[in-house]
py3Dmol code that shows the C-alpha trace and the ligand (Angstrom):
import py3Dmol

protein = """\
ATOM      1  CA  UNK A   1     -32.997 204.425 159.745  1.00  0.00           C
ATOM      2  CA  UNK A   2     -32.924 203.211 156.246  1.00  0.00           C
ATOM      3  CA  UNK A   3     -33.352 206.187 155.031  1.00  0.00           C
ATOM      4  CA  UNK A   4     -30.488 208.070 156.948  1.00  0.00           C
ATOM      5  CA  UNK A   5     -28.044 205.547 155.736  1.00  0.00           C
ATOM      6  CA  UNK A   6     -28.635 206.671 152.102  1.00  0.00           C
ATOM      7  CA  UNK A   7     -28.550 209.739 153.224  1.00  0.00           C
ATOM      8  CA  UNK A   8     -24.593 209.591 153.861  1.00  0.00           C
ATOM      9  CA  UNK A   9     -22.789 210.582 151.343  1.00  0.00           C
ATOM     10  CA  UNK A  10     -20.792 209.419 148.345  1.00  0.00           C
ATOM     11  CA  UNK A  11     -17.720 210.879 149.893  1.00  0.00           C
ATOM     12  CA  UNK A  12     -17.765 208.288 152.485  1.00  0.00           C
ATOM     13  CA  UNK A  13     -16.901 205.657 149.955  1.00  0.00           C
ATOM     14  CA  UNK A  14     -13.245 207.541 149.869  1.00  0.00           C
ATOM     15  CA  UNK A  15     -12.869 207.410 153.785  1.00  0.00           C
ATOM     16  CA  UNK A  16     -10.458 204.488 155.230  1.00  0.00           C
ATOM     17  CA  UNK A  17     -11.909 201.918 157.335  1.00  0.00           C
ATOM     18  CA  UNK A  18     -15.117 201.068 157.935  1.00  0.00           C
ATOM     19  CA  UNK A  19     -16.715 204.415 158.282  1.00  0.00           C
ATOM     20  CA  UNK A  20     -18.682 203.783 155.133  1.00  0.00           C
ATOM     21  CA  UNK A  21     -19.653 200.111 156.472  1.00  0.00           C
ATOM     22  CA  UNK A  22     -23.208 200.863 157.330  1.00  0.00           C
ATOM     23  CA  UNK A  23     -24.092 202.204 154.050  1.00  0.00           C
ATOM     24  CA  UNK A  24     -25.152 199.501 151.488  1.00  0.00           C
ATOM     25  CA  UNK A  25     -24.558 201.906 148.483  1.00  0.00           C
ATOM     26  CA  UNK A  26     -20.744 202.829 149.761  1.00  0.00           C
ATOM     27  CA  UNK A  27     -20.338 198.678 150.073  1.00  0.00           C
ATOM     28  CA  UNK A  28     -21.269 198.234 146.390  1.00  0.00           C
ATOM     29  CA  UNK A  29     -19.198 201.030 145.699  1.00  0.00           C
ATOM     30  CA  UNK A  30     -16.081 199.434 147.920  1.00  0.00           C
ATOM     31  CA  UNK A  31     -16.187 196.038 146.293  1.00  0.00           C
ATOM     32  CA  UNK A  32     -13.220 194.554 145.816  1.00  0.00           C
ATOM     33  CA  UNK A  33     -12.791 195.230 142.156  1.00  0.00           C
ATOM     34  CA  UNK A  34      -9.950 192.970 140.826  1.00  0.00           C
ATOM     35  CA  UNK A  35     -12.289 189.699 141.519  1.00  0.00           C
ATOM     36  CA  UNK A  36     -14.822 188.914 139.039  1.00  0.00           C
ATOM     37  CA  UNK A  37     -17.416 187.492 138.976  1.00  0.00           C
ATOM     38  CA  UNK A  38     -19.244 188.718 142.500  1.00  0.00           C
ATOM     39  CA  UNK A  39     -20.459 185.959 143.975  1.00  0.00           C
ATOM     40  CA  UNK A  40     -24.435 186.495 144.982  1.00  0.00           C
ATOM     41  CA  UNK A  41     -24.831 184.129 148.261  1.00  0.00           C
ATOM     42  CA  UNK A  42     -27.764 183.641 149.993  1.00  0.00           C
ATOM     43  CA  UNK A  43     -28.269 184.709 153.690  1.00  0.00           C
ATOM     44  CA  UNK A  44     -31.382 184.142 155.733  1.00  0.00           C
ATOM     45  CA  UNK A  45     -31.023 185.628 159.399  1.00  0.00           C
ATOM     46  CA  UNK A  46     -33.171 184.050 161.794  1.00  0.00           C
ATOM     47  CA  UNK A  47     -33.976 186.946 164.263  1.00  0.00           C
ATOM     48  CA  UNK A  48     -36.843 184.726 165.995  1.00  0.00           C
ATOM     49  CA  UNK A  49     -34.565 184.098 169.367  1.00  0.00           C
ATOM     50  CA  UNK A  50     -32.864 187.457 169.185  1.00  0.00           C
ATOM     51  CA  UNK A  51     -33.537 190.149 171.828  1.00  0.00           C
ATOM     52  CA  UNK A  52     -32.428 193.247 170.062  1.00  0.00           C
ATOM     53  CA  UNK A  53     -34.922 195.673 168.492  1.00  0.00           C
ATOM     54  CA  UNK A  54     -35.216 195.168 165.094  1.00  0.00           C
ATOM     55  CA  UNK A  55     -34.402 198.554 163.762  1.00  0.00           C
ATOM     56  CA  UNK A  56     -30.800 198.021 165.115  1.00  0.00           C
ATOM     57  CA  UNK A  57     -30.014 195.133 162.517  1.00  0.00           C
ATOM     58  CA  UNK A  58     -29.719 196.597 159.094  1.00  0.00           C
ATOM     59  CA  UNK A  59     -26.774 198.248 159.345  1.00  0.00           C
ATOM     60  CA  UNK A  60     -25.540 195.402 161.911  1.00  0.00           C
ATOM     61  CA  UNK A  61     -26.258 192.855 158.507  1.00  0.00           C
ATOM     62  CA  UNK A  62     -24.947 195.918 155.581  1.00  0.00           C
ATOM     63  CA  UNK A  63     -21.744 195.314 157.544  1.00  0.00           C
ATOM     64  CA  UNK A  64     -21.507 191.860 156.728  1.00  0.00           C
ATOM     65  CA  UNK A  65     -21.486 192.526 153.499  1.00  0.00           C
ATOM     66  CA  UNK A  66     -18.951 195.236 153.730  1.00  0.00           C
ATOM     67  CA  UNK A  67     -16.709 192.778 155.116  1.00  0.00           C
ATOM     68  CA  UNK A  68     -17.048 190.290 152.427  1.00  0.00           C
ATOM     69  CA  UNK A  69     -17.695 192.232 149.490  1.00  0.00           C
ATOM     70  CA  UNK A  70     -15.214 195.247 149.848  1.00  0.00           C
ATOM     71  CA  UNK A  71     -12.406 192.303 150.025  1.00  0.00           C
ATOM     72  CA  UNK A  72     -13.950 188.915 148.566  1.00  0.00           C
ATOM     73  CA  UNK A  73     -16.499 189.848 146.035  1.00  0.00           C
ATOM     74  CA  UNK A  74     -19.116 188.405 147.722  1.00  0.00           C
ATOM     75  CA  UNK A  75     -22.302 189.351 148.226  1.00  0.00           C
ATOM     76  CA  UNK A  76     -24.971 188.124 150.465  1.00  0.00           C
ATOM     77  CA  UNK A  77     -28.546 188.682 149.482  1.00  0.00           C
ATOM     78  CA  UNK A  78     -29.826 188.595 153.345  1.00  0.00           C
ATOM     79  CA  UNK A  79     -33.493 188.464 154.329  1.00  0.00           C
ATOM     80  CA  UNK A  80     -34.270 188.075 157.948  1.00  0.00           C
ATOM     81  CA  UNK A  81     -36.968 185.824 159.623  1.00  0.00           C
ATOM     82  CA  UNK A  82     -38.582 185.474 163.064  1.00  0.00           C
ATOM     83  CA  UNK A  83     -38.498 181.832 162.759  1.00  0.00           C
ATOM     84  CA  UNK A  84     -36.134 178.968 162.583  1.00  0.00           C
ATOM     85  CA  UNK A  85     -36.726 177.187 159.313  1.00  0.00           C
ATOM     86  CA  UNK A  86     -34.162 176.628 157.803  1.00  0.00           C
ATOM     87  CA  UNK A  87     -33.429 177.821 153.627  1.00  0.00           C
ATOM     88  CA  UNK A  88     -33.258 175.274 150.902  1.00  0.00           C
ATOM     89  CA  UNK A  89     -30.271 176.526 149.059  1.00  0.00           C
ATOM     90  CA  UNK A  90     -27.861 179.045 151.515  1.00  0.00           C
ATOM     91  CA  UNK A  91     -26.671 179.724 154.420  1.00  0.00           C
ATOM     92  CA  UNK A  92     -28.768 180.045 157.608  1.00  0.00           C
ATOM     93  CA  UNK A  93     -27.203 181.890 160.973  1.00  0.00           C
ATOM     94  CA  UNK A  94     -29.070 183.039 163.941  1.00  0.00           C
ATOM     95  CA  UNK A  95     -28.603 185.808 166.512  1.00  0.00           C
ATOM     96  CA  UNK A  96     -29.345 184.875 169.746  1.00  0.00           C
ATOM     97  CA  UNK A  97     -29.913 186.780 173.082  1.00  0.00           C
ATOM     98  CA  UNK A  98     -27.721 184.404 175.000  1.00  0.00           C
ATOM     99  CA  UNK A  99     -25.173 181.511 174.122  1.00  0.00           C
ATOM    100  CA  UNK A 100     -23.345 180.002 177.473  1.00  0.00           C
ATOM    101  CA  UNK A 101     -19.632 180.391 176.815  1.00  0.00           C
ATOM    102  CA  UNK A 102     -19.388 181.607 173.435  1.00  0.00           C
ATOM    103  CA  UNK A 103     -19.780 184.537 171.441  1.00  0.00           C
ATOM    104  CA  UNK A 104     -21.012 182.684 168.258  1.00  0.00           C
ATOM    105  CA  UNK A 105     -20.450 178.872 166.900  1.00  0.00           C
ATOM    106  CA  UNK A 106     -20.166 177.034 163.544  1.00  0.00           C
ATOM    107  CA  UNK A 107     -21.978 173.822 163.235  1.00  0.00           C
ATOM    108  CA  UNK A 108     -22.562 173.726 159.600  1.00  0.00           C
ATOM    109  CA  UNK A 109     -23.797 176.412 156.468  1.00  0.00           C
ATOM    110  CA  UNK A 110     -27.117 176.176 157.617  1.00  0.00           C
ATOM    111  CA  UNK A 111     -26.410 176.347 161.486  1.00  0.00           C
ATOM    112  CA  UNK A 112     -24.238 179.066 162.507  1.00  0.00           C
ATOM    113  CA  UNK A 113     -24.996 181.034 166.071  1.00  0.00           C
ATOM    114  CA  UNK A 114     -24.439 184.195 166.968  1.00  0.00           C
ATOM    115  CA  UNK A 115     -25.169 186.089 170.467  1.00  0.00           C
ATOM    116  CA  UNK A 116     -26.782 189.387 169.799  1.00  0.00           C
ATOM    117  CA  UNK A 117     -23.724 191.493 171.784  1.00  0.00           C
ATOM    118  CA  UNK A 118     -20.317 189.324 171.176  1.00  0.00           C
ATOM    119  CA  UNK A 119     -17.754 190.331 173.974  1.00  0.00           C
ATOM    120  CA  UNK A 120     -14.882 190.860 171.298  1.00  0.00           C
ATOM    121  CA  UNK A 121     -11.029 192.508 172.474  1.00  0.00           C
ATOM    122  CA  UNK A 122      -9.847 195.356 170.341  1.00  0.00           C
ATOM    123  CA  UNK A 123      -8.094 195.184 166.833  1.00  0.00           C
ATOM    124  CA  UNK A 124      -6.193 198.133 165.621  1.00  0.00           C
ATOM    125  CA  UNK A 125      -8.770 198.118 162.390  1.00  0.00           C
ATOM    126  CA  UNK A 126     -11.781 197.311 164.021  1.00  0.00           C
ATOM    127  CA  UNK A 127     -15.114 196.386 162.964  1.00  0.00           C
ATOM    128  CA  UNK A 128     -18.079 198.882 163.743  1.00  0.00           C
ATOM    129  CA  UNK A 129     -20.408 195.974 165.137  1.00  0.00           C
ATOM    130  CA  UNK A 130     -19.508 192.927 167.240  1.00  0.00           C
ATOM    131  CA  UNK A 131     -22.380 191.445 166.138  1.00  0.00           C
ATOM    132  CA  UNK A 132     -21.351 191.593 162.412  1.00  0.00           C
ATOM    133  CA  UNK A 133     -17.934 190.743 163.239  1.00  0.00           C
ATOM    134  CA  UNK A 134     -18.341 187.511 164.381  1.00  0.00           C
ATOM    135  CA  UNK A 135     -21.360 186.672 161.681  1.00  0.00           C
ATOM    136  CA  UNK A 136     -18.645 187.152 159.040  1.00  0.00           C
ATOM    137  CA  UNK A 137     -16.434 185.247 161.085  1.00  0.00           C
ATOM    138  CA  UNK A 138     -18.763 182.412 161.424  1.00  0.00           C
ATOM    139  CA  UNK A 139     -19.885 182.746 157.605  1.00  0.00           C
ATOM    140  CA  UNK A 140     -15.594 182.260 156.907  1.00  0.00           C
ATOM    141  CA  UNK A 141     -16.028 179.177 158.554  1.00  0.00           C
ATOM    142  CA  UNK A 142     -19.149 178.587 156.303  1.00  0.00           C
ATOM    143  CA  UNK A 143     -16.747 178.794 153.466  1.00  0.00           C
ATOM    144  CA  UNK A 144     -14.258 176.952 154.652  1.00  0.00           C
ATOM    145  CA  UNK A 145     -11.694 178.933 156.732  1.00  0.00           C
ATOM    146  CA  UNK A 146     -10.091 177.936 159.472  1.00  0.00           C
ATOM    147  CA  UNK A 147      -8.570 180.075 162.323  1.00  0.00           C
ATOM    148  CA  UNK A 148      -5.530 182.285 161.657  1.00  0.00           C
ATOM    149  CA  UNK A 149      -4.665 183.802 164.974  1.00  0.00           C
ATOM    150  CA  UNK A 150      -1.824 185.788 163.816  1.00  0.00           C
ATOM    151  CA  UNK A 151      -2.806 189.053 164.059  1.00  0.00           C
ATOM    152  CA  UNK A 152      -6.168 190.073 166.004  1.00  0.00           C
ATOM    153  CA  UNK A 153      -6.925 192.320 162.772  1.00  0.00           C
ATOM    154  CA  UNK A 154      -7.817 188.873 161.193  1.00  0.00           C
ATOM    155  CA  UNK A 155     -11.485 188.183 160.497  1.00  0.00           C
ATOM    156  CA  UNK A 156     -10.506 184.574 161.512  1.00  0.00           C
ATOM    157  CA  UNK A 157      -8.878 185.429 164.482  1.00  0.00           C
ATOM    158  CA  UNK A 158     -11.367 184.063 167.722  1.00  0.00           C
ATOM    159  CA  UNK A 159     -12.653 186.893 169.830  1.00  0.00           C
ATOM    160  CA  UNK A 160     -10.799 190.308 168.172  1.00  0.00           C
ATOM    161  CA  UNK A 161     -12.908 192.810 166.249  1.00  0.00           C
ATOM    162  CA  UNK A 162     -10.297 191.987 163.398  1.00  0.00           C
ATOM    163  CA  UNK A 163     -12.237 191.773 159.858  1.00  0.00           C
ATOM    164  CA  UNK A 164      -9.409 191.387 157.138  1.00  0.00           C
ATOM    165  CA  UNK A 165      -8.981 188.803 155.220  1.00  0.00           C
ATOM    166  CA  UNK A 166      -6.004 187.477 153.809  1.00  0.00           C
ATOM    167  CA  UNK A 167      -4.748 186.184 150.183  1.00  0.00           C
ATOM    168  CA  UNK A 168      -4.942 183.216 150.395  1.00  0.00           C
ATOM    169  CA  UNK A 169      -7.803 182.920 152.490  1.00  0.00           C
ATOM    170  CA  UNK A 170      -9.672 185.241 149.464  1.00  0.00           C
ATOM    171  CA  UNK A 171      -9.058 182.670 147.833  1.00  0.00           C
ATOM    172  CA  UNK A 172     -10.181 179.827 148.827  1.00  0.00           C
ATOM    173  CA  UNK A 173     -13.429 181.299 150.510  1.00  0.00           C
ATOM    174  CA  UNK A 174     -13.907 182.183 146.617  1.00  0.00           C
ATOM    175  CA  UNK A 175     -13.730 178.451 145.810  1.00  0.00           C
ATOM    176  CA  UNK A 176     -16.204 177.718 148.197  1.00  0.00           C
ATOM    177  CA  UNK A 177     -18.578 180.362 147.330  1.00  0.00           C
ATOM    178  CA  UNK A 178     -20.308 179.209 143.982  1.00  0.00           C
ATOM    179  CA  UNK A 179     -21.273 176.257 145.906  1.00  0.00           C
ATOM    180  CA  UNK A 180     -24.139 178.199 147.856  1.00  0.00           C
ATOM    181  CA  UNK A 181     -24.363 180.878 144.963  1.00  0.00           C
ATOM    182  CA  UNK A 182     -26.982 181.803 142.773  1.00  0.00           C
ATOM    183  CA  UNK A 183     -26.685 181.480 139.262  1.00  0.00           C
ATOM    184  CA  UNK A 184     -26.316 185.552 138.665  1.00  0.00           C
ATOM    185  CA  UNK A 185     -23.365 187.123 139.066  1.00  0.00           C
ATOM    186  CA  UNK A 186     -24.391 190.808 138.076  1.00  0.00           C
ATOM    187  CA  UNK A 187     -26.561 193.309 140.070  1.00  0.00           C
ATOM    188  CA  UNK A 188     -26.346 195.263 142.843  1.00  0.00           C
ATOM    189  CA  UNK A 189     -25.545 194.411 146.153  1.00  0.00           C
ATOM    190  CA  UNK A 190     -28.839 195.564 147.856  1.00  0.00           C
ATOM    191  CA  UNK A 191     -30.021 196.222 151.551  1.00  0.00           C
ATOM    192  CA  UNK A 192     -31.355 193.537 153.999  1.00  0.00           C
ATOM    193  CA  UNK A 193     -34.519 192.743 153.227  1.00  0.00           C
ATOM    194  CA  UNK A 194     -36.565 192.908 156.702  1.00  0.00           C
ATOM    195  CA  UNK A 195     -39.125 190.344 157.954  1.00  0.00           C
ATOM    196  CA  UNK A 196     -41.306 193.275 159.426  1.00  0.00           C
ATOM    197  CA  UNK A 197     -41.410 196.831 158.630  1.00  0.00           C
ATOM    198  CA  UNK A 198     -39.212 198.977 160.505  1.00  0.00           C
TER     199      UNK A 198
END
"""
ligand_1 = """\
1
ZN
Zn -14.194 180.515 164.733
"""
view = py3Dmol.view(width=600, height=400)
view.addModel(protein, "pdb")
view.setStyle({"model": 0}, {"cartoon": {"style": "trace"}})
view.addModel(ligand_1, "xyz")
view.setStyle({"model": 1}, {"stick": {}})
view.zoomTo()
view.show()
């Protein structure tokens, strides 16, 4: 899977929209490149109480990062777990098969739930994955967004497929940020790094 997501090519990175948002290389490439420095943030997904194959989350997670890094300069450096410990220094967010009521929830950085299919209504520029959708949204939260129910394009509007961000919301998700960052602000923006081999 991996593999064919390299495979894509460079072109994509000039394509609108999120066609590109799958490919880890094209999300580097798409980073939002008046923001400096890039933010490195870790990310551990807890896949322990998820009921999805496992081969179906890397580009579900590379679009995550899409969403943050093309317009926020932030990157996560995501490893996923089958377990529910918790990371020292990060955030933590779980997908789960089922949560009654609610697509996904924000308790705190290191306890944000997400169900494994989110039952999201349209946007005009939607997301690829309602899955990563509402991670990002829930990661927003993480870094200190409210809700902006404007517009269901908004990442921070509740239930749309919506992933932009505004200014001033850029903004002060980027004052947040160092707070959970490491201490490196170069490098690449890599792939997930799986619990299991896929
Ligand atoms: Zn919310």
């Amino acid at each position: 899977m991996l593999n064919l997501l390299f495979g894509i090519g460079l072109s994509m990175v000039l394509v609108p929209g999120l066609a590109s948002s799958t490919n880890p290389a094209a999300a580097e490439a798409m980073k939002a490149p008046h923001l400096q420095p890039v933010y490195h943030v870790p990310l551990r997904i807890h896949l322990g109480q998820s009921g999805r194959p496992l081969a179906e989350w890397p580009p579900v997670l590379a679009e995550i990062n899409h969403i943050w890094l093309s317009q926020d300069a932030i990157c996560f450096e995501i490893h996923t777990v089958d377990h529910d410990e918790e990371l020292g220094h990060g955030l933590d967010l779980w997908f789960t098969s089922f949560i009654p009521q609610w697509n996904g929830y924000y308790r705190d950085p290191n306890d944000m739930h997400v169900r494994d299919e989110p039952d999201l209504r349209p946007a005009l520029r939607p997301a690829e994955s309602a899955a990563a959708r509402t991670a990002a949204h829930e990661i927003g939260h993480a870094l200190g967004l409210g809700h902006r129910q404007d517009s269901d394009d908004n990442l921070m509007r509740s239930k749309t497929y919506g992933w932009q961000l505004h200014p001033a919301e850029i903004k002060q998700a980027r004052q947040a940020a160092p707070h959970f960052a490491l201490e490196k602000t170069s490098g690449s923006c890599g792939p997930p790094a799986m619990h299991n081999r896929l």
